[in-house]
C-alpha positions in Angstrom: 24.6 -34.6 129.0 22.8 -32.1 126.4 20.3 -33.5 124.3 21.2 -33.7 120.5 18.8 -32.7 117.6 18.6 -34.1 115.1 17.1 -31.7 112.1 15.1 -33.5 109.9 15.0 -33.0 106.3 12.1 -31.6 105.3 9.1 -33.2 102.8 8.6 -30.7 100.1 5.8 -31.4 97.8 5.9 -29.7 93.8 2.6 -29.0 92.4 0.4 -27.9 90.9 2.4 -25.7 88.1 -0.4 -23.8 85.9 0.2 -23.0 82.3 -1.7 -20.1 79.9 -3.2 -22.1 77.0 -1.1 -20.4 74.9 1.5 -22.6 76.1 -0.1 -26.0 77.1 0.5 -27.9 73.8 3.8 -29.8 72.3 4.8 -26.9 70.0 7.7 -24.6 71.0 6.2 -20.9 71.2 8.3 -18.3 70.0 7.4 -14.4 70.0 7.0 -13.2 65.7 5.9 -9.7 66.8 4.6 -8.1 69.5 1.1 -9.4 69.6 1.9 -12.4 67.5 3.0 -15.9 68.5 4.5 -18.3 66.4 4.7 -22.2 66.7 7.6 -24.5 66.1 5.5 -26.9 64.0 9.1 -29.2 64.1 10.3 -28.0 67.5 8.6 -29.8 70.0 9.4 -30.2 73.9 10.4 -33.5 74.6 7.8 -33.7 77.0 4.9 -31.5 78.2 5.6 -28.3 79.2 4.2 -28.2 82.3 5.8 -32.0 83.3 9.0 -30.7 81.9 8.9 -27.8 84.3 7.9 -29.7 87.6 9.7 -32.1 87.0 13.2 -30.2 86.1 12.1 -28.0 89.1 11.9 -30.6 91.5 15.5 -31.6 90.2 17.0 -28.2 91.3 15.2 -28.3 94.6 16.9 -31.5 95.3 20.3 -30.6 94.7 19.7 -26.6 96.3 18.5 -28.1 99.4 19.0 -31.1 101.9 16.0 -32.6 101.5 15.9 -36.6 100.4 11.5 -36.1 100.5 11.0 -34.1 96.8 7.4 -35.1 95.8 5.9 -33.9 92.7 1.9 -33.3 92.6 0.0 -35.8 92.7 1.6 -37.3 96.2 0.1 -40.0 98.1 -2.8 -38.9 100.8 -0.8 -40.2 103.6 2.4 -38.0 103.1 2.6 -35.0 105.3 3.7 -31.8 103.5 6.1 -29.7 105.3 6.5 -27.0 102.2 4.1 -27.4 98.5 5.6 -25.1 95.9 3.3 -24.1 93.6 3.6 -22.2 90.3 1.5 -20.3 87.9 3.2 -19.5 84.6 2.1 -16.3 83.1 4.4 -15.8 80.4 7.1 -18.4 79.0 8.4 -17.3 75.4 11.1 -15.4 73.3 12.0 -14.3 70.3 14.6 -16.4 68.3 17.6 -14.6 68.2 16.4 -12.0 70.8 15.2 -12.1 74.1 13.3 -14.5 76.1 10.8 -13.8 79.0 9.8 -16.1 82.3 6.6 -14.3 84.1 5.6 -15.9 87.0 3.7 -16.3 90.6 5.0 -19.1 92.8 4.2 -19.8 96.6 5.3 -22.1 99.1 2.2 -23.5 101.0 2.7 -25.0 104.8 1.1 -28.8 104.9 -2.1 -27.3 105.8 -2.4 -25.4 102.3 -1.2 -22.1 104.2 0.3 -19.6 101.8 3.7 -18.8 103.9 5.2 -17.3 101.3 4.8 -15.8 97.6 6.5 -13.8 94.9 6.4 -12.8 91.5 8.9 -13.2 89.0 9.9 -11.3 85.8 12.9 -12.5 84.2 14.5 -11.7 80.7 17.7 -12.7 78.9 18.8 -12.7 75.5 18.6 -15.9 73.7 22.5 -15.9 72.2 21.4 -17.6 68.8 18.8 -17.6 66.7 17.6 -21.7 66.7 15.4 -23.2 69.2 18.5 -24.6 71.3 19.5 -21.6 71.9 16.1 -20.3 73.4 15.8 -23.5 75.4 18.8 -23.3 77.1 18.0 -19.6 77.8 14.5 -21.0 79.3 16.4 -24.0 81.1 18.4 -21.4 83.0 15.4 -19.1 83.8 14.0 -22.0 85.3 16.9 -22.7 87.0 17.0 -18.9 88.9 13.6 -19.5 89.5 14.3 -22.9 92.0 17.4 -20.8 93.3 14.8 -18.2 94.4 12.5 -21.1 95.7 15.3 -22.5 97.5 16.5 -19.9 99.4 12.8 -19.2 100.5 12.5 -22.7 101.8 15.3 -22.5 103.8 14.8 -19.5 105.1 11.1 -20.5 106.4 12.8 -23.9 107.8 15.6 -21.7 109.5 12.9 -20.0 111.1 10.9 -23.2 111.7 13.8 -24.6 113.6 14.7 -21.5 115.5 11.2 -21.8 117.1 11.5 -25.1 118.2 
């Protein structure tokens, strides 16, 4: 009789996502030149940045992989990692009515704090209007190629994982 396996879904822990100071406050920050930044003194996340994007990250990880273990930083002691993600934001802005701009260097850490694998990202797209909706939903989605990306490296290092069992 061949013995089954069973593949277990793996733990994946989110965190820690680093910000600039430029972008660790409540304001929205839009681009007014160049080398100028402007701040939506009336257009406010609805949470901070930084929870907003772990937390809307760990949402896309969930549904782009099989996993029913999504932690987000800080996870109890006990729990063994099998993958941390791990972001640092270099550049999140745009220009209303323009283009907006996602700069960033994530890796995927083994339970042991092992960098297994890492990438940057540069991502534009134009912002379609010229209100702060507009540029957020462009952001939402730059997020969201950003945890396909993530994805598709977790499951490509489980793949592997399993195929060396």
């Amino acid at each position: 009789m061949p013995a089954t396996v069973v593949a277990q879904s793996p733990v994946i822990g989110v965190g820690p996502i680093t910000l600039p100071k430029y972008l660790d406050r409540p304001q929205i920050v839009t681009r007014a030149s160049r080398n100028q930044l402007a701040l939506g003194e009336f257009d406010r996340w609805a949470e901070p940045l930084r929870d907003n994007i772990s937390r809307v990250l760990a949402e896309n990880l969930a549904r782009l992989i099989p996993t029913d273990h999504l932690l987000l930083q800080a996870w109890p002691r006990s729990v063994t990692l099998d993958y941390q993600v791990t972001v640092e934001v270099l550049q999140f802005d745009g220009w209303l009515g323009g283009e907006s701009t996602l700069l960033a260097r994530w890796s995927i850490l083994d339970g042991a704090e092992h960098e297994l694998f890492n990438r940057m990202v540069h991502l534009h797209a134009p912002t379609g209007g010229r209100d702060y909706e507009a540029l957020v939903v462009v952001m939402n989605q730059m997020i969201e190629t950003l945890s396909r990306d993530i994805a598709t490296a977790i499951q490509r290092l489980a793949s592997r994982a399993v195929a060396r069992e």
